[in-house]
KENUBA-179805 format. One record per atom (N, C-alpha, C): x, y negated, z. Coordinates in steps of 0.05 Angstrom, whole numbers, plus 5000, padded with zeros to 4 digits. Layout:
REM residues N
XYZ
...
This chain:
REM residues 472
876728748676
874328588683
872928488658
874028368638
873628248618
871928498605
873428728602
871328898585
869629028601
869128998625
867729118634
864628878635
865128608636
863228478621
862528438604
864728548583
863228538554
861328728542
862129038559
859829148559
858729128574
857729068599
855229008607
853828678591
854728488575
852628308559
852828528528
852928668527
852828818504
850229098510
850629188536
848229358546
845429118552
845628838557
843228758560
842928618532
844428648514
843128558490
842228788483
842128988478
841429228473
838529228482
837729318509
835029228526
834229048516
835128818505
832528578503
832428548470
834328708448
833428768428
830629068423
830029188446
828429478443
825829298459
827229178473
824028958493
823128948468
824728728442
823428608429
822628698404
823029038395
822229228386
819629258396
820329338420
817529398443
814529268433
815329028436
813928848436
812028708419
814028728399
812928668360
811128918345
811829208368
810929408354
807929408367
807729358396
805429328409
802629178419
804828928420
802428648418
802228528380
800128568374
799028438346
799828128348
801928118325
802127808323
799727638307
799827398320
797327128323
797826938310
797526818281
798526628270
796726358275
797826238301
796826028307
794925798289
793325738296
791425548287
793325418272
794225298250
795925048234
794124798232
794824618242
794524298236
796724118238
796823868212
798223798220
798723588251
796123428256
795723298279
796423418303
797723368330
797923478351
795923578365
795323778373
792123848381
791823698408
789723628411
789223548435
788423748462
789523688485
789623838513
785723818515
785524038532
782524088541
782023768559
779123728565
778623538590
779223588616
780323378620
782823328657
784123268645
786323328617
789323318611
789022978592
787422768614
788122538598
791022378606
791422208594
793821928607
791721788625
792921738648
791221688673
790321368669
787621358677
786521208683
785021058656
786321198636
784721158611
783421458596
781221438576
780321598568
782321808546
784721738535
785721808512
787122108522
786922278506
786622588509
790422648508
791922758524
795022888513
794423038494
796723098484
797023238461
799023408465
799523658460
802423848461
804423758448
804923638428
806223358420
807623218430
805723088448
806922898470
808323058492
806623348496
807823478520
811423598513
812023628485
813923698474
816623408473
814823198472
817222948468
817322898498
815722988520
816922948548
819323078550
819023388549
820223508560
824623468546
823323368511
825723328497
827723108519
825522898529
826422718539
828822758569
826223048576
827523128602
830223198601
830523398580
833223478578
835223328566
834823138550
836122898542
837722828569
835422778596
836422568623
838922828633
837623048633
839023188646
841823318631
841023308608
844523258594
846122988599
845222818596
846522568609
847822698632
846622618655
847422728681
849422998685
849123148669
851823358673
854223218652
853823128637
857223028624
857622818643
855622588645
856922448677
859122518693
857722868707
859122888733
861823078724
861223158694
863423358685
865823218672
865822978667
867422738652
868922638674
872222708672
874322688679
873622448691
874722328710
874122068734
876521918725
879122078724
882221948703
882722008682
884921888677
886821978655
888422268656
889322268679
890722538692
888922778702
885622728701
884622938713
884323088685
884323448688
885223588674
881623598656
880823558637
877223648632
876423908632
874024018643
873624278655
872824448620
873324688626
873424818602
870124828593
869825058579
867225118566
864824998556
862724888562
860924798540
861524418538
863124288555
864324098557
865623928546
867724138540
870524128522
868624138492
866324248483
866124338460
863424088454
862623948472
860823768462
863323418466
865523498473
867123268481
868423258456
868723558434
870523628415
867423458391
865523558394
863323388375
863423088379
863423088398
863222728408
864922578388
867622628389
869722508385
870222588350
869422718347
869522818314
866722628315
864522578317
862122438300
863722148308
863922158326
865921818330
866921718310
869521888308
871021848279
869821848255
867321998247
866322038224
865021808217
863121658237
861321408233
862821208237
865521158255
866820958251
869020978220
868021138204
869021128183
867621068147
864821008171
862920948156
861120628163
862620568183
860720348188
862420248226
865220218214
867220088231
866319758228
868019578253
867219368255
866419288282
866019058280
864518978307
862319008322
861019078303
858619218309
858819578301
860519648320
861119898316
859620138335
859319968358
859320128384
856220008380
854319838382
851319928373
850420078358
852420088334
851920318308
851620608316
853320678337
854620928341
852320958364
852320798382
850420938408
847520928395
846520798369
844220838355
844421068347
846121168331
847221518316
847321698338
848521748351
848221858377
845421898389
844821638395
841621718419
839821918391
839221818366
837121878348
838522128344
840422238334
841622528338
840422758351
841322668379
839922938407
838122908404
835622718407
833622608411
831922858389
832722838368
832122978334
832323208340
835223318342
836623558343
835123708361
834523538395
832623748411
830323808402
829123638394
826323628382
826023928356
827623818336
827524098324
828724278337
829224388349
831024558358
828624818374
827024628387
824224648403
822625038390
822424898358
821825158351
823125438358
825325418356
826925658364
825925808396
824925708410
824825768439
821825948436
822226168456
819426278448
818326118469
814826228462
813626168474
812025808459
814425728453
812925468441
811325478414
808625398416
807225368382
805125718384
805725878412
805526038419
803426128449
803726068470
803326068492
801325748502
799125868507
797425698516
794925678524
792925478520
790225568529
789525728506
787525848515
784426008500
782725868494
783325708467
781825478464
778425608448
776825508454
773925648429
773825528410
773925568387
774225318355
771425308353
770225158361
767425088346
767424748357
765024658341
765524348337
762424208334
761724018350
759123918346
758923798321
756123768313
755623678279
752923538289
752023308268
749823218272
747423368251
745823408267
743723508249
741823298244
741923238210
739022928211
737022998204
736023208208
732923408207
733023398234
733623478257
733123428286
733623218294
735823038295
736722838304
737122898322
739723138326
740523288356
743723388336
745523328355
747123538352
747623758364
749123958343
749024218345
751924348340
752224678360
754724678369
755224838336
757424858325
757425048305
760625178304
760025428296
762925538299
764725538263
767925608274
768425528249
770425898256
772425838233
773926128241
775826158264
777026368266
778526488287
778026768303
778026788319
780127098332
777727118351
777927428362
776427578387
778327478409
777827538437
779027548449
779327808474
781027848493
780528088508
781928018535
781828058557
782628048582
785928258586
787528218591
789428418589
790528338621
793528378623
794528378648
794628138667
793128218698
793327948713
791327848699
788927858691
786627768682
787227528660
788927558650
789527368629
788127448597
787427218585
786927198569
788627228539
787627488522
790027368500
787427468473
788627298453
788227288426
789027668414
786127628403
786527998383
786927908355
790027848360
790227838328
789927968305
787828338317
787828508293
784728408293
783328178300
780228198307
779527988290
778727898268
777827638268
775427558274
773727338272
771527408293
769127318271
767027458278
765027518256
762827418269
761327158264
758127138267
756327338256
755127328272
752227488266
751227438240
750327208233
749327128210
751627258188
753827218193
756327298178
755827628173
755027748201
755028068194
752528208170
750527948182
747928058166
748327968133
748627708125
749127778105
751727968095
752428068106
754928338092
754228558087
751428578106
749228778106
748328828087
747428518085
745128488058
746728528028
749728438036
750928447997
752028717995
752028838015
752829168014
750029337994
747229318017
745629357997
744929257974
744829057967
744528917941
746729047923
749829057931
751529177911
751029507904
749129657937
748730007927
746429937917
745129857913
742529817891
743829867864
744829607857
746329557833
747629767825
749329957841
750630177834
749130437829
746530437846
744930607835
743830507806
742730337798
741030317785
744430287755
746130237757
748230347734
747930557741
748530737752
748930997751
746731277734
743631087754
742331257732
741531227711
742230917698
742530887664
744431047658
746431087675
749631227661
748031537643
746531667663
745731857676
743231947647
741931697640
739531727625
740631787599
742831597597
744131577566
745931777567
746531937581
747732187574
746632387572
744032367585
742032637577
741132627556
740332297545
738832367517
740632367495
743832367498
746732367481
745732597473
745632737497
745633117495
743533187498
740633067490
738533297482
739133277450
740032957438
740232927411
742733187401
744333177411
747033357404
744933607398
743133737425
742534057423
740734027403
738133787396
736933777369
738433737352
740333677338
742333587314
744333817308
745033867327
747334087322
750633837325
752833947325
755033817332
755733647308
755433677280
754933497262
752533327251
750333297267
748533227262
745833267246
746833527231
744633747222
742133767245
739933807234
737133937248
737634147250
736134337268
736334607274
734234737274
733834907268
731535087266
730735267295
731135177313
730635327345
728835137351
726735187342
724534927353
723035037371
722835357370
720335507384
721835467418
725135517408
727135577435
727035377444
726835117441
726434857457
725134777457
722834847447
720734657461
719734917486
720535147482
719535297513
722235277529
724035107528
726035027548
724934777556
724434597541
724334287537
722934197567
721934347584
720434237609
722834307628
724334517631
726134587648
729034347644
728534277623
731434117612
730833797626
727633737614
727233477630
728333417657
726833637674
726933707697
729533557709
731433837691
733733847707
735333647702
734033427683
735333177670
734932947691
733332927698
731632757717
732532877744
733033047758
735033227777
737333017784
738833087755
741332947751
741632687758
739432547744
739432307741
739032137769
736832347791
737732167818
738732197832
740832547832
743232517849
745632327839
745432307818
747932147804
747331857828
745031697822
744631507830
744331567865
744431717870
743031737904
746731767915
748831867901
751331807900
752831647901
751531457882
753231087884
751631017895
749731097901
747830887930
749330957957
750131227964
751331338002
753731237988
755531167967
758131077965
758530817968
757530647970
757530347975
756630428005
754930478012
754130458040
755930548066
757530688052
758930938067
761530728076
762330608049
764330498050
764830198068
762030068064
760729898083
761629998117
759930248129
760230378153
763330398161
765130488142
767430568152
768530268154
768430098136
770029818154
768829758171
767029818183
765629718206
766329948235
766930158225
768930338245
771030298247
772730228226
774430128223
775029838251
774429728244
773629518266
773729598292
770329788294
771029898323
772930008331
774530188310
776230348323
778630168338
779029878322
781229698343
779629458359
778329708369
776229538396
775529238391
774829178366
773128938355
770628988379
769328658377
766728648384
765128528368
765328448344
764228198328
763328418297
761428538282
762028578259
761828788267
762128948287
760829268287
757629378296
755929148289
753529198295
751729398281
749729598293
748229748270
747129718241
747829798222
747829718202
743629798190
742629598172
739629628175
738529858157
740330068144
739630268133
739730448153
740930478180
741130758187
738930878199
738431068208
737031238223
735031088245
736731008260
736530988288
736430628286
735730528273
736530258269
733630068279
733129978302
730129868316
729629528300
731229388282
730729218277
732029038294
732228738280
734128438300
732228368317
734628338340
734228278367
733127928362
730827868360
730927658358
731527448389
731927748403
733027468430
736027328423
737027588412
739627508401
740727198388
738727308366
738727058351
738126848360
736126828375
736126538393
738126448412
739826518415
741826368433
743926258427
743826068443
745925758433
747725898438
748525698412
752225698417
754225558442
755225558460
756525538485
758225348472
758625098479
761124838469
762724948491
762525018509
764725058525
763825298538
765225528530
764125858539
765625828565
766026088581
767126198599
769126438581
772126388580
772526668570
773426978579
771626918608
771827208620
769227238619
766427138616
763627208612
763227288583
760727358581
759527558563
759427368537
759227068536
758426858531
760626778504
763826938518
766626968502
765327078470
763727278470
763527358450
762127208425
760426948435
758926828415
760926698409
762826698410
764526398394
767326528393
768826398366
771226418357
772926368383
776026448378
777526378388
780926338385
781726088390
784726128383
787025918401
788826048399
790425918423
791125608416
791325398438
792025148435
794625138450
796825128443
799425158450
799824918474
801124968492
802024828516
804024518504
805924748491
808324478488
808124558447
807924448430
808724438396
811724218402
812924348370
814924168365
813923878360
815623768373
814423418362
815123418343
816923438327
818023428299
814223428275
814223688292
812223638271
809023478273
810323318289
807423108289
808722898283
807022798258
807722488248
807622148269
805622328284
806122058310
808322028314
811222228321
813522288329
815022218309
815622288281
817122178264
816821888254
813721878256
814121508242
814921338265
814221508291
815521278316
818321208324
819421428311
822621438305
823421328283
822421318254
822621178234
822220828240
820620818256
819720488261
822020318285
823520608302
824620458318
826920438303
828220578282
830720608261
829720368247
828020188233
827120098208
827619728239
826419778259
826819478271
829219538285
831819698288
834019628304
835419498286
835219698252
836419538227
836219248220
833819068219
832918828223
834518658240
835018858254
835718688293
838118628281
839918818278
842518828278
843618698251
841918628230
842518398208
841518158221
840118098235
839617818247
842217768264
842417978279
844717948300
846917768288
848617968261
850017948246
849617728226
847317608212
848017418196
845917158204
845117208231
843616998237
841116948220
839916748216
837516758194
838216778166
841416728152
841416758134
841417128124
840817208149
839817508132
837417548115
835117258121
833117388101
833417218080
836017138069
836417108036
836317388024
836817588033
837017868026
834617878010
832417798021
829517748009
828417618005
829617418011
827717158001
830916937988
830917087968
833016867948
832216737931
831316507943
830816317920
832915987912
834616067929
837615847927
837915787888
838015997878
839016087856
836915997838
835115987843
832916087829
832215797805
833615557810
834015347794
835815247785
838415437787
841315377785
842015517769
841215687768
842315977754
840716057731
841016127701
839116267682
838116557700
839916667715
838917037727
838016867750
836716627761
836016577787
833316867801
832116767771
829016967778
830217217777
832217357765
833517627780
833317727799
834817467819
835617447834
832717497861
831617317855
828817317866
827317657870
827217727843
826617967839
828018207847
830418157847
832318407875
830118337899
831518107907
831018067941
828018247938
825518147931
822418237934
822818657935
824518667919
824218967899
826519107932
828518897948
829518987978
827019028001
825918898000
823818738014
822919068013
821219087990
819619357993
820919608000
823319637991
825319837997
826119848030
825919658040
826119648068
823619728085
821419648075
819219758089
818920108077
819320108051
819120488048
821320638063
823220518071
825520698088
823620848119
821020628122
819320858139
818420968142
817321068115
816621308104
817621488093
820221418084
822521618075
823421778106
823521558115
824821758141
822621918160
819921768163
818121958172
817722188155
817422218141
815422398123
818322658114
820322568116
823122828104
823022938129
823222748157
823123008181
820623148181
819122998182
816123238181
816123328175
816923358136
815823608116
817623818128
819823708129
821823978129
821124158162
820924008180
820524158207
817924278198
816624118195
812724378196
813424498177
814224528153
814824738141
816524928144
818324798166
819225158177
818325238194
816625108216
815125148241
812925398222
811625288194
810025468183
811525698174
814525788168
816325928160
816326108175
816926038198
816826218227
814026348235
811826258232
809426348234
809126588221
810026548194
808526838177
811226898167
814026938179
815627108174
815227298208
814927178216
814127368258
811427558250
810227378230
807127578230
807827808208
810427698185
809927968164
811828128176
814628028187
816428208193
816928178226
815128278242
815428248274
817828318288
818728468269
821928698283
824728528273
823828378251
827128268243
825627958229
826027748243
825127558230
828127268242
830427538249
832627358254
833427108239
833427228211
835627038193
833126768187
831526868194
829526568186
830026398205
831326458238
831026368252
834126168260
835126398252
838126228243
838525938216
836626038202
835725908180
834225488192
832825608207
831925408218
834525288242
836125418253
837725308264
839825128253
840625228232
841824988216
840624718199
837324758207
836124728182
835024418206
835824468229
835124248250
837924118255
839924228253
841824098249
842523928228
841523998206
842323828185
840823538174
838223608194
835523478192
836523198210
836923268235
837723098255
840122888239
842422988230
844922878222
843622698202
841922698177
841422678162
840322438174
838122378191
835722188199
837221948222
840022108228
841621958242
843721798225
844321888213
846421848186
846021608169
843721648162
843121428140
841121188163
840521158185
840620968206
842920868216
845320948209
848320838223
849220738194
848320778171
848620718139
846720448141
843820458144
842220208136
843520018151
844320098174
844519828199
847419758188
849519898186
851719778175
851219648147
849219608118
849119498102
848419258112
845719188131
844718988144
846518748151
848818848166
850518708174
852218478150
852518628131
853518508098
852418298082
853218068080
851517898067
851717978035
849617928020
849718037984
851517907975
851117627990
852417357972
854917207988
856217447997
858417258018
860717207994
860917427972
863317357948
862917047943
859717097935
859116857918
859716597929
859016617968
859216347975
862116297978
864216477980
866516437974
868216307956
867116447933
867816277912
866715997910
864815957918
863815607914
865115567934
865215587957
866615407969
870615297966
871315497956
873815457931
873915287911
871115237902
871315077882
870014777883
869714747908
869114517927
872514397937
């Protein structure tokens, strides 16, 4: 039985490694819009009853949350009821085997009476982290979402009107079940964008003509001088023989001189046309318009040109085509929105506070405000000058701790973007890469929060008041 399931999860890893062959070979990968801010949800997707917009961000720290409740709830009902009940095997046993190893590790760092706030602080900020980054790994997230249009109103102070204007991004195309997806082989080209490309194509085959038939002039008159001079620069005595050639030679000099140039003129142009086939050929719609040298070419549509830009297109109407487009992801990692890390840094920076007030009552803010000393002592003003130089060090621990989870998560969230886009077929080890790389992130942001709060607890000066009171 055993091997007869091992090859069958061995035949469907097989299938969903060729899916994912399939898949990378056929759908063009989309390197998502990058910001750091959480994008905001279209209009409807507010917090009720007020105007303030969701964010995929937020939609990402729900869902962390969700599974947070619902891991609770299964070790609940899977957590032995006695001493004698036997604990059930598999993923159980192996988060009961973590439990009890980080137990021991933090109560070996910050044992005491204040042990068990320390620990259920390390713990909750852990999963909390750990799911959060972890988020990237899942497809579909940072991936899957609306069909958002990137363009953005601007004020115009010559009209005193605003105006819709587009910025970059992608074509789009209708595919299965009338869904909408991003052509990530398309980028999307304004009009104005196409014409001047028009215009520096000709301007560059001008230029190339007009080198070409200097090239063209100075080589004819290299070599009428050569046939008058002779190969060492001697005169020649065939004067009668060239000057009754000398009209045929012009001729054929001047011949030369504007196929040369009528050459690098269809060679810029040519080369122009084919990126623009190029294009069509992967069913672009943006950037393959008739170019104003050809044949058949009637001049701009100036109806064309007159029509607004759409703040909010339809992207199954015709309307899709005036404006960029790029996906606004459903759920992003929270990790990588700073709303999410400094809100975690601020709740780490006031439990620490809490739990030195707890612990030394008000004389915790001698820590920073020591001025006992400060007329007793020659190092009093030292003394002074720690506490202030703590003081600040305590408020930068919120920025130390926001800003290390950020960089490191969006910079692999950006890792994963353009290792999927350069290598679609094998972009495993980056992904494993990031798996440890949220593990170590989490421990780390949890770690030195079960570290601050256990220093808190410590008075600087408990030696000191020891000793005086000895010598009382």
């Amino acid at each position: 039985m055993n091997s007869f399931w091992n090859g069958k999860r061995r035949f469907v890893a097989l299938l969903m490694l060729l899916a994912g062959v399939f898949v990378a070979l056929r759908v063009p990968p989309v390197i998502p819009f990058i910001q750091l801010p959480g994008e905001n949800f279209p209009e409807g997707f507010n917090v009720p009853f007020t105007d303030i917009r969701l964010t995929n961000t937020f939609a990402g720290s729900v869902i962390v949350w969700i599974l947070l409740l619902l891991f609770v709830i299964y070790v609940s009902r899977r957590r032995p009821k006695s001493g004698n009940e036997v604990p059930p095997g598999g993923f159980y046993n192996m988060f009961e085997a973590l439990f009890e190893g980080l137990m021991g590790f933090v109560g070996g760092i910050a044992g005491g009476r204040h042990f068990r706030l320390i620990f259920n602080m390390f713990m909750t900020i852990f999963l909390v982290v750990l799911l959060a980054n972890w988020m990237e790994l899942v497809p579909g997230v940072d991936t899957v979402g609306f069909i958002h249009p990137h363009v953005k109103e601007k004020y115009d102070v010559d009209s005193g009107e605003y105006k819709v204007i587009t910025t970059d991004g992608y074509e789009i195309y209708q595919g299965f079940l009338g869904i909408s997806y991003v052509n990530g082989q398309c980028d999307w080209i304004s009009p104005a964008d196409e014409a001047a490309a028009d215009e520096a194509a000709l301007v560059e085959a001008k230029a190339a003509a007009a080198a070409a038939e200097q090239a063209s002039i100075e080589d004819a008159a290299y070599a009428r001088y050569q046939a008058a001079h002779g190969e060492h620069g001697e005169e020649t005595d065939s004067t009668d023989a060239s000057s009754d050639g000398h009209g045929d030679d012009a001729h054929s000099s001047e011949s030369g001189e504007s196929d040369a140039a009528a050459a690098a003129y269809d060679e810029v142009l040519a080369a122009r046309v084919a990126a623009k086939q190029a294009r069509a050929d992967r069913s672009c719609y943006t950037g393959v318009g008739p170019v104003p040298w050809a044949d058949d070419y009637v001049g701009d549509d100036k109806a064309d040109k007159k029509k607004s830009i759409p703040l909010h297109p339809d992207p199954r109407g015709e309307e899709a085509k005036l404006v960029p487009w790029v996906v606004l992801p459903f759920v992003r990692v929270p990790s990588t929105d700073l709303n999410m890390t400094l809100s975690l840094a601020l709740i780490s920076f006031v439990m620490i506070q809490f739990i030195g007030f707890k612990a030394l009552g008000i004389g915790y803010l001698t820590k920073f405000f020591n001025f006992g000393t400060l007329f007793k002592s020659p190092l009093g003003g030292i003394d002074v000058a720690v506490g202030l130089l703590e003081l600040i060090g305590d408020f930068a621990k919120i920025l130390s701790f926001g800003f290390r989870l950020l960089g490191n998560i969006f910079a692999g969230s950006i890792l994963l973007f353009v290792m999927s886009f350069l290598v679609p077929i094998l972009p495993w080890p980056f992904f494993i890469l990031e798996f440890f790389v949220g593990v170590i992130q989490a421990l780390v942001f949890a770690l030195l929060t079960a570290i601050f709060m256990n220093l808190a607890t410590v008075s600087h000066h408990h030696d000191d008041d020891h000793d005086h009171a000895e010598a009382h």
